[in-house]
N, CA and C atoms as an extended XYZ file, in Angstrom:
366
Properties=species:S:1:pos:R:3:atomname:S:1:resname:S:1:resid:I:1 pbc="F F F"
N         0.831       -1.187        0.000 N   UNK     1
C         0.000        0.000        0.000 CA  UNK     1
C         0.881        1.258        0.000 C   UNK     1
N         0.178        2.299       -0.993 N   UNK     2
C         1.198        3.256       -0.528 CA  UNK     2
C         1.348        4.490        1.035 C   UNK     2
N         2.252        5.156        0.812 N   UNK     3
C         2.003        6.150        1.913 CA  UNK     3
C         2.327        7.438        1.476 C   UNK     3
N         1.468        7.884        2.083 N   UNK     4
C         0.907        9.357        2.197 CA  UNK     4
C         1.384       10.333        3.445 C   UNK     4
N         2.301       11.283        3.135 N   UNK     5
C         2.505       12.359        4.118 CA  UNK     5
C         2.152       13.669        3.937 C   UNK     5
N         0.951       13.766        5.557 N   UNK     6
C         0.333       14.637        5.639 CA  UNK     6
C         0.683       15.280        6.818 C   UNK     6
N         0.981       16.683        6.411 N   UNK     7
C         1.012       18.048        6.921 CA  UNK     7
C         0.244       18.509        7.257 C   UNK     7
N         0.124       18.904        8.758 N   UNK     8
C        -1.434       19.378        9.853 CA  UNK     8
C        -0.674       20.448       10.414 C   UNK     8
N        -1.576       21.325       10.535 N   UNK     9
C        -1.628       22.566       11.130 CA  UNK     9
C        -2.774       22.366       12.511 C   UNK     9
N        -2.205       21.126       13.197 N   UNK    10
C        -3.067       20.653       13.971 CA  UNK    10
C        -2.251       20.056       15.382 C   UNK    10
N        -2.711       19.915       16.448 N   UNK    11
C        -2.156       18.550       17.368 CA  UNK    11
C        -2.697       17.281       17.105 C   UNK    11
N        -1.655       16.196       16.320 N   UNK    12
C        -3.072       15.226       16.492 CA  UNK    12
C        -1.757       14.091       16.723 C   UNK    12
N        -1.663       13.901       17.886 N   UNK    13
C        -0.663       12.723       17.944 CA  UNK    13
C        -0.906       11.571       18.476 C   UNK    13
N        -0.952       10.540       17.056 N   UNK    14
C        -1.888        9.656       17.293 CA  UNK    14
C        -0.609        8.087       16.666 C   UNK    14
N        -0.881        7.214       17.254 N   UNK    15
C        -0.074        6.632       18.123 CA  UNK    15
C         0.454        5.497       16.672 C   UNK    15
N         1.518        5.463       16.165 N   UNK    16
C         1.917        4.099       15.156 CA  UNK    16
C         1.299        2.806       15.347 C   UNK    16
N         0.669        2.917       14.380 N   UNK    17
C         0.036        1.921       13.930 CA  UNK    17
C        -1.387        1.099       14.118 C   UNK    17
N        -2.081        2.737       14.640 N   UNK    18
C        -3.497        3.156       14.785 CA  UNK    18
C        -4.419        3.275       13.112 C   UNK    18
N        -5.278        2.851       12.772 N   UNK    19
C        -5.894        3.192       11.806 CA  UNK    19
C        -6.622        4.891       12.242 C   UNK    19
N        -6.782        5.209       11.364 N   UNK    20
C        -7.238        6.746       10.916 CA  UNK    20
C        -8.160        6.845        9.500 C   UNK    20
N        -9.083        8.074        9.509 N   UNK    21
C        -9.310        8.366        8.363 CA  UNK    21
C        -9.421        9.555        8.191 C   UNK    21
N        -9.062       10.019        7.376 N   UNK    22
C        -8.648       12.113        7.398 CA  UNK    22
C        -9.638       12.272        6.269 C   UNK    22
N       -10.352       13.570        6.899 N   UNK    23
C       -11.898       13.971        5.770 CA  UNK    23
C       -11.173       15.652        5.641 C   UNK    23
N       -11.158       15.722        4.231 N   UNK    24
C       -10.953       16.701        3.982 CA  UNK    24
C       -11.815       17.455        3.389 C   UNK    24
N       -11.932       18.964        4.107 N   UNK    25
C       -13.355       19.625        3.635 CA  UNK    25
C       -13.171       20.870        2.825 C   UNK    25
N       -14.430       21.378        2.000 N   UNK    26
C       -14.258       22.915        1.814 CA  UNK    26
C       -15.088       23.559        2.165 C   UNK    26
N       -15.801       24.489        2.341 N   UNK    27
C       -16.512       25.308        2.842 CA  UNK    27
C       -16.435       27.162        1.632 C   UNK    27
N       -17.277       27.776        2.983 N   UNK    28
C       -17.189       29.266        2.536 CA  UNK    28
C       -17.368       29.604        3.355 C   UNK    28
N       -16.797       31.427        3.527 N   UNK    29
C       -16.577       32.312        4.384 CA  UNK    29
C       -16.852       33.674        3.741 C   UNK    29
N       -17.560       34.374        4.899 N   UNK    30
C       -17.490       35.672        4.089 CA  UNK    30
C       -16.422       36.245        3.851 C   UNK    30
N       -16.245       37.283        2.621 N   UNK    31
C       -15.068       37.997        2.463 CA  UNK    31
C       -15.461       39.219        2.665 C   UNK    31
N       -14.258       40.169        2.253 N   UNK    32
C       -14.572       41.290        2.286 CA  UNK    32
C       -15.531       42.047        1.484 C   UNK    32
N       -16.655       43.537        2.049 N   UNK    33
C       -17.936       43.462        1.519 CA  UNK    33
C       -18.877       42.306        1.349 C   UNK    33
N       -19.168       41.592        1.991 N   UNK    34
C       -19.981       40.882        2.203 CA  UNK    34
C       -19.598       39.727        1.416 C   UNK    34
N       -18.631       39.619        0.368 N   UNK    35
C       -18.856       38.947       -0.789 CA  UNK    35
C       -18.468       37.413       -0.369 C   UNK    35
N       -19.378       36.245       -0.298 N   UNK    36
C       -18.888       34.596       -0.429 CA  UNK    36
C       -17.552       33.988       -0.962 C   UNK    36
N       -16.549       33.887       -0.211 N   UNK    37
C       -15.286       33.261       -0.900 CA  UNK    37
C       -15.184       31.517       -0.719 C   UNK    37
N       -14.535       30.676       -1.370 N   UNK    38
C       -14.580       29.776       -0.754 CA  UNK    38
C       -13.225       29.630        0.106 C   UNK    38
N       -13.611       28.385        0.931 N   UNK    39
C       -12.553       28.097        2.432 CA  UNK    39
C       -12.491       26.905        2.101 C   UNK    39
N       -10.815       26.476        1.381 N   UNK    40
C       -10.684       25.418        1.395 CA  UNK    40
C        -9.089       25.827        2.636 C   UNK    40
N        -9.183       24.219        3.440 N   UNK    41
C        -8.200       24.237        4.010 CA  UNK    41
C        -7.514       23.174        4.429 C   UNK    41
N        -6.487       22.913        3.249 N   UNK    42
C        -5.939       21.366        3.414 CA  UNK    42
C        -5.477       21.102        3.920 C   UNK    42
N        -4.460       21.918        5.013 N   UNK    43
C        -3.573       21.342        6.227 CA  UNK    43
C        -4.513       21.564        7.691 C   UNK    43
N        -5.822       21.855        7.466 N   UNK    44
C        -6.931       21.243        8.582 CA  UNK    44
C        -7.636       20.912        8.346 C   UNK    44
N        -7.520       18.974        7.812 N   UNK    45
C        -8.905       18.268        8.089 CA  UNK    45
C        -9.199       17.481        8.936 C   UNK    45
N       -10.589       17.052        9.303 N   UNK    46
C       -10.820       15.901       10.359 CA  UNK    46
C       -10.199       14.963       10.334 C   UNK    46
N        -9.475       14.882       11.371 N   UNK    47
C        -8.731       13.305       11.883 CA  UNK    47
C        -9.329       12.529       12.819 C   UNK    47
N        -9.690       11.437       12.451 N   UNK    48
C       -10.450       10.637       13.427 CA  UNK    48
C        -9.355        8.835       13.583 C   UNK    48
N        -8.938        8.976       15.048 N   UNK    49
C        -8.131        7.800       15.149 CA  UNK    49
C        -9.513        6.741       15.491 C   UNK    49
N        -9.065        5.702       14.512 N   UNK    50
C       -10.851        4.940       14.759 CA  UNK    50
C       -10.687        3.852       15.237 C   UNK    50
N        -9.130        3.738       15.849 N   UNK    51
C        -8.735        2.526       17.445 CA  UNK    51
C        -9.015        3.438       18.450 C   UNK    51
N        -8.936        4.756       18.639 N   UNK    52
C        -9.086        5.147       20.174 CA  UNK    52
C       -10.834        6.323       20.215 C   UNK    52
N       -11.200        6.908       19.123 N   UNK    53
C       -12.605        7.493       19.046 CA  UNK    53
C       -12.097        8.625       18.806 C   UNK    53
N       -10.968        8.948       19.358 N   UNK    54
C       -10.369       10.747       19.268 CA  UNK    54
C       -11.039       11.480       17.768 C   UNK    54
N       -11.300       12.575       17.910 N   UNK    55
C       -11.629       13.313       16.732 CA  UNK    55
C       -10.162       14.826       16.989 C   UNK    55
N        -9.825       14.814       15.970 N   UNK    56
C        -8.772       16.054       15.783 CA  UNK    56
C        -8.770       17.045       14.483 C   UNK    56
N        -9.070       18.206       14.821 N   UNK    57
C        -9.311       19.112       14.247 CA  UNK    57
C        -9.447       20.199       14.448 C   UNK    57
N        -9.514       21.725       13.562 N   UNK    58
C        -9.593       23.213       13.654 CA  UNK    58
C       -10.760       23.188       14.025 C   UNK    58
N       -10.774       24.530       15.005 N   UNK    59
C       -12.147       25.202       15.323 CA  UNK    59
C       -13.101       25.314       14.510 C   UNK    59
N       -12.806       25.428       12.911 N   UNK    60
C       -13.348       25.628       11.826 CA  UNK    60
C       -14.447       24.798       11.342 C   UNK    60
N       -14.068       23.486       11.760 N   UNK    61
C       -14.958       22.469       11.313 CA  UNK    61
C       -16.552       22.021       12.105 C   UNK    61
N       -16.519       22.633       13.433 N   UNK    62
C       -17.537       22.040       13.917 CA  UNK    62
C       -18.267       23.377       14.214 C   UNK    62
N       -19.761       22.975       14.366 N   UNK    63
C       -21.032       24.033       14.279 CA  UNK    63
C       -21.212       25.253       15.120 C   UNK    63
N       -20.313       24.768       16.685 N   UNK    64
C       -20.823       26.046       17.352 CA  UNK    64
C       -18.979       26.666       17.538 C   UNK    64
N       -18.548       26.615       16.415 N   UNK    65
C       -16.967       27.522       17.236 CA  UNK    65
C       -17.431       28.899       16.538 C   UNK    65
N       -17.139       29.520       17.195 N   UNK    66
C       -17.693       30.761       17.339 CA  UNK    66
C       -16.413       31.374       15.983 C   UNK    66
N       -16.718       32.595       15.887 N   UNK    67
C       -14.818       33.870       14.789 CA  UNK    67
C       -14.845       34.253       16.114 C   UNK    67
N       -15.333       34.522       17.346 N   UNK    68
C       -14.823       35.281       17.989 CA  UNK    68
C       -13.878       34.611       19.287 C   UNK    68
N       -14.495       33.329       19.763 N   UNK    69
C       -14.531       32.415       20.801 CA  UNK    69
C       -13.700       31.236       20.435 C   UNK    69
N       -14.304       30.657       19.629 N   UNK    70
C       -13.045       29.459       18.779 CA  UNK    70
C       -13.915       28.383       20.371 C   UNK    70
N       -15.026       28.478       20.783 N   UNK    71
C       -15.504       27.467       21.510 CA  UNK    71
C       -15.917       26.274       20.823 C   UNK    71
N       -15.799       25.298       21.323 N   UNK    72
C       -16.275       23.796       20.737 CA  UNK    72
C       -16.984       22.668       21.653 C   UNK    72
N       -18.520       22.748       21.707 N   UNK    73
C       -18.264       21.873       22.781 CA  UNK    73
C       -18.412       20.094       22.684 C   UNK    73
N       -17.422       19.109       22.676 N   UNK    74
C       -17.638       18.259       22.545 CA  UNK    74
C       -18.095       16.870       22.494 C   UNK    74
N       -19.180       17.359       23.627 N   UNK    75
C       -20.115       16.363       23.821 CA  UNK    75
C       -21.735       16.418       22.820 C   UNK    75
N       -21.563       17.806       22.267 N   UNK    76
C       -22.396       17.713       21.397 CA  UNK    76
C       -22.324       18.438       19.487 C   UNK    76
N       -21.127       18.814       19.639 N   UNK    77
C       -21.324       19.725       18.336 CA  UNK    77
C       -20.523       18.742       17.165 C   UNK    77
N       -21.389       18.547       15.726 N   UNK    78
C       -21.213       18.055       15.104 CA  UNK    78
C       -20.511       19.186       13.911 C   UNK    78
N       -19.839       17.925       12.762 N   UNK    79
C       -19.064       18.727       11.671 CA  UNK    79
C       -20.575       19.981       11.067 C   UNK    79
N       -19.633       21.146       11.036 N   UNK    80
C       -21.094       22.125        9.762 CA  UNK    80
C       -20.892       21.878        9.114 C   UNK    80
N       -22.621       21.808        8.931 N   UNK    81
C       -23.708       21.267        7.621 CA  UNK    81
C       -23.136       22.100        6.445 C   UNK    81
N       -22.817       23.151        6.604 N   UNK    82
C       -22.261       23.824        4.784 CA  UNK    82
C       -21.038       23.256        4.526 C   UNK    82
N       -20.425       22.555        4.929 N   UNK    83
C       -19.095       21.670        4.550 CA  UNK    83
C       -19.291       20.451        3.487 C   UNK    83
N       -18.587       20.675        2.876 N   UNK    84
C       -18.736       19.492        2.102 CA  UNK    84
C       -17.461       18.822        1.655 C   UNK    84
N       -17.260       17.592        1.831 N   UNK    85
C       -16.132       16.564        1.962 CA  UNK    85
C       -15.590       16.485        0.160 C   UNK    85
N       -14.113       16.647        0.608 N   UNK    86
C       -13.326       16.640       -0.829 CA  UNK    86
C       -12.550       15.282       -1.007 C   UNK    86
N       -11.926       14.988        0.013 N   UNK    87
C       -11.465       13.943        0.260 CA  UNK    87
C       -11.564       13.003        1.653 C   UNK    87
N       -11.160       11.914        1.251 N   UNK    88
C       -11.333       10.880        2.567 CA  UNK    88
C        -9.900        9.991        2.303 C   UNK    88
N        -9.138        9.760        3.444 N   UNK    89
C        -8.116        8.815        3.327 CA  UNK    89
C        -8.262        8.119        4.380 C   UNK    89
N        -8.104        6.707        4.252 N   UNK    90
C        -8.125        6.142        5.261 CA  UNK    90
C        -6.847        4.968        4.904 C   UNK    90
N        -6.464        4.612        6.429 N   UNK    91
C        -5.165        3.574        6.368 CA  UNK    91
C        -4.496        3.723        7.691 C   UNK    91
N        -3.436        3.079        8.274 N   UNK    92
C        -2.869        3.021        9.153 CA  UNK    92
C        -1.692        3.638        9.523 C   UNK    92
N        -1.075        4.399       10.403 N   UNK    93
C        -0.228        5.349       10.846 CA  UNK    93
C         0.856        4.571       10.894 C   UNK    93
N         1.962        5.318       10.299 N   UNK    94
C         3.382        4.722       10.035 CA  UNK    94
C         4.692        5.552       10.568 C   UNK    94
N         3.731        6.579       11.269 N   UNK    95
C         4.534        7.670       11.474 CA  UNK    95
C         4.350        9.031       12.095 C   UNK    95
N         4.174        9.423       13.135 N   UNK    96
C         3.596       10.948       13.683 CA  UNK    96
C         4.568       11.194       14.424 C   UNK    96
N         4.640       13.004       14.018 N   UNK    97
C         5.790       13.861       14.553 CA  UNK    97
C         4.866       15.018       14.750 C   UNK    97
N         4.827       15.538       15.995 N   UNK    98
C         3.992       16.275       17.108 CA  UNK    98
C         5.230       17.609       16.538 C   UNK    98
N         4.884       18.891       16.418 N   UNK    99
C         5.861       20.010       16.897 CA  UNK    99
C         5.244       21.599       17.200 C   UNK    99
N         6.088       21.703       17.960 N   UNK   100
C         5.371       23.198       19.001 CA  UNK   100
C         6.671       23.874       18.089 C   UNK   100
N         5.706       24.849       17.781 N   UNK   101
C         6.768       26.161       16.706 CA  UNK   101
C         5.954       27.327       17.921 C   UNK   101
N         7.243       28.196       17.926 N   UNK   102
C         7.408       29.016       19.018 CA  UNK   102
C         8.217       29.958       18.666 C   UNK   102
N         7.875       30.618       17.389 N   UNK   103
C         8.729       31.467       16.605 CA  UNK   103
C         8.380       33.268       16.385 C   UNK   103
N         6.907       32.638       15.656 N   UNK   104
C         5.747       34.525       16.021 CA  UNK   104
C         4.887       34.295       16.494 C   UNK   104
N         4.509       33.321       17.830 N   UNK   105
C         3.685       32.491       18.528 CA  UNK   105
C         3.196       31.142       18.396 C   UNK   105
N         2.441       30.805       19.418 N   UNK   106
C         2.948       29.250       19.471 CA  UNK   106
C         1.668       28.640       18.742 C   UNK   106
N         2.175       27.861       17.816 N   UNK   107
C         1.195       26.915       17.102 CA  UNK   107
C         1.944       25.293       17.343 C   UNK   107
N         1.201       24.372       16.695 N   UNK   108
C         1.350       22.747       16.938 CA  UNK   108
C         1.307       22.691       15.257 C   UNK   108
N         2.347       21.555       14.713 N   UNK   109
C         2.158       21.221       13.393 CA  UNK   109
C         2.181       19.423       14.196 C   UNK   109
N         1.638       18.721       13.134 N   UNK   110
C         1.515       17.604       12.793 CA  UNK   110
C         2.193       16.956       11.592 C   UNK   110
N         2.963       15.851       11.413 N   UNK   111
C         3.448       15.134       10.295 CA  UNK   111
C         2.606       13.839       10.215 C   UNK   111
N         1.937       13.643        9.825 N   UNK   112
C         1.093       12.277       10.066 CA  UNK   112
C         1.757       11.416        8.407 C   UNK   112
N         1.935       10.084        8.848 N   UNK   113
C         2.561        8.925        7.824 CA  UNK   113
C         1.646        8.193        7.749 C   UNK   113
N         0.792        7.921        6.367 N   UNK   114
C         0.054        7.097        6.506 CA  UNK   114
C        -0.535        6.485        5.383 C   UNK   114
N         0.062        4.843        5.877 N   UNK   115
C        -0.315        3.614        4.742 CA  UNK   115
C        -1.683        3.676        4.176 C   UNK   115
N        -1.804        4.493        3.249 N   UNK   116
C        -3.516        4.347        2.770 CA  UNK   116
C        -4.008        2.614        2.321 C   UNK   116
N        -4.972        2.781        2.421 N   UNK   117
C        -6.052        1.773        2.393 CA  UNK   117
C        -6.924        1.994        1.122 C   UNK   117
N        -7.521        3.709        1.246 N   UNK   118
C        -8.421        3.708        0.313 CA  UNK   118
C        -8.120        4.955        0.486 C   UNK   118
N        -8.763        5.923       -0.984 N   UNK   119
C        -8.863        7.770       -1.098 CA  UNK   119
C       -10.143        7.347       -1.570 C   UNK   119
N       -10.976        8.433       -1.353 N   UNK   120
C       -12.300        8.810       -1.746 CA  UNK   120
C       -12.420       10.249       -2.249 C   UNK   120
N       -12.269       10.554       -3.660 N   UNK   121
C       -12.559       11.807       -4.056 CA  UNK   121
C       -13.881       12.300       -4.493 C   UNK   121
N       -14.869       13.263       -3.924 N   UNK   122
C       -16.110       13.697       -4.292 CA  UNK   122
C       -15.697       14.712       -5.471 C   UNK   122
């Protein structure tokens, strides 16, 4: 099978040799003057490790995170309904590298390695 390295603008450190399936979405956002742009954003999609239940992902993806709050609450908020799935990979982890960049403030990147199984392109 082959492998796939994916670049997250995320924490998602999820453990070798866990199956996963990464949903990649696009969306829209307003732009400037009101005007509809689209929001695609490929280094944040849903990661779901589907040996442990974990879901990992941007504020972006689920219904109640606020532009102002970035709240999520996770006992009940599901992916938003205006999203629509571009891709799906699924397969088993061959490889995750966690890193705290602490340069013009602190963000988390992700390296995720992973033996696909299957891609699903809509």
């Amino acid at each position: 099978m082959p492998l796939r390295t994916l670049p997250l603008l995320l924490c998602a450190p999820i453990p070798v040799g866990h199956r996963v399936e990464v949903r990649f979405y696009k969306g829209s956002k307003r732009g400037h003057l009101g005007t509809v742009e689209p929001d695609v954003r490929p280094l944040e999609p849903l990661v779901l490790d589907l040996d442990s239940g974990i879901r990992y992902g941007g504020h972006w993806l689920f219904s109640s995170a606020g532009v102002d709050h970035h709240v999520v609450n996770v006992n009940s908020d599901g992916i938003r309904a205006d999203l629509e799935v571009v891709e799906i990979v699924t397969g088993r982890v061959r490889g995750c590298q966690v890193v705290t960049v602490n340069s013009t403030g602190l963000s988390v990147e992700t390296l995720l390695v992973v033996e696909t199984e299957a891609a699903a392109y809509r």
